[in-house]
C-alpha positions in Angstrom: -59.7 27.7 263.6 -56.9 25.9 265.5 -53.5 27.2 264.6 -50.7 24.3 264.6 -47.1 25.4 265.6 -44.1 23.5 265.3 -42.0 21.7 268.3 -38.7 23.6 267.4 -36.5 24.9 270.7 -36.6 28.6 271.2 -33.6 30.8 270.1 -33.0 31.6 273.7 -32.5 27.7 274.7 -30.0 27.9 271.3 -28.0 30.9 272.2 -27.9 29.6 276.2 -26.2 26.2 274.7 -24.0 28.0 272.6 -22.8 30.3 275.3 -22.5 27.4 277.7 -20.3 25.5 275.1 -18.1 28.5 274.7 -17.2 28.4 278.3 -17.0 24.8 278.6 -14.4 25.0 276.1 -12.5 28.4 277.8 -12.6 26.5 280.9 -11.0 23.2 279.4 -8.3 24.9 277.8 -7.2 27.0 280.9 -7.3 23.4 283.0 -5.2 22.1 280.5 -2.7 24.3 280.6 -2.2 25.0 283.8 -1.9 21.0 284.4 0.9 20.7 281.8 2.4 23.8 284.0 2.3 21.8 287.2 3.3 18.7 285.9 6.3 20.3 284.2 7.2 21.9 287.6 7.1 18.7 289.4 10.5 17.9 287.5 12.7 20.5 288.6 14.9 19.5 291.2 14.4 22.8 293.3 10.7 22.4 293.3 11.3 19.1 294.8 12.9 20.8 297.6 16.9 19.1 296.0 19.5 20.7 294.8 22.0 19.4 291.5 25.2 18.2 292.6 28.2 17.2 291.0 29.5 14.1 292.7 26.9 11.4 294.4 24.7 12.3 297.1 26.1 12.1 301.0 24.3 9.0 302.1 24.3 10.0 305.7 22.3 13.5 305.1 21.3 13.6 301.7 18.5 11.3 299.3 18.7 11.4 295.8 15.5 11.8 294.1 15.6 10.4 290.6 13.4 12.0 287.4 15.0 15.5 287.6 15.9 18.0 285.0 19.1 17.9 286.7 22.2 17.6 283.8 25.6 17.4 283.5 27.5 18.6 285.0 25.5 18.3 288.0 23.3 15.3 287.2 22.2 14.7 290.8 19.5 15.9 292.6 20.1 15.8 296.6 17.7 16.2 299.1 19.1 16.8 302.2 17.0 14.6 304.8 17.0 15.5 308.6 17.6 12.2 310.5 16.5 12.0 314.1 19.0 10.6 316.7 20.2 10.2 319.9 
């Protein structure tokens, strides 16, 4: 007598996709946020290296670097350059 069985997956492929999924998920949601961290960082003038100033930056020294979160009253961000010379 020739027992027939069916073509099902086992439980243990079933619970190893579920737990793979769980972590694919943890893992997208930790990416995520860090990268809305960074990019969040990326406008503050001090993580650009500038600092907010009052009046307009000193052409000879400084560079302004536009797409801060510099604001009034200091609504420029400076980045003092170092220029070689003689």
């Amino acid at each position: 007598m020739i027992e027939k069985r069916g073509q099902g997956l086992p439980i243990n492929v079933i619970i190893l996709a579920i737990i793979a999924l769980v972590v694919l998920a943890v893992l997208i949601f930790i990416f995520t946020r860090n990268v809305n961290t960074f990019s969040g960082d990326t406008q503050r003038c001090s993580f650009r290296g500038g600092e907010c100033k009052e009046k307009a930056c000193d052409s000879n020294t400084q560079q302004l670097i536009e797409g801060t979160d510099c604001k009034a009253p200091k609504p420029n961000c400076c980045l003092t350059v170092l220029r070689g010379g003689k």
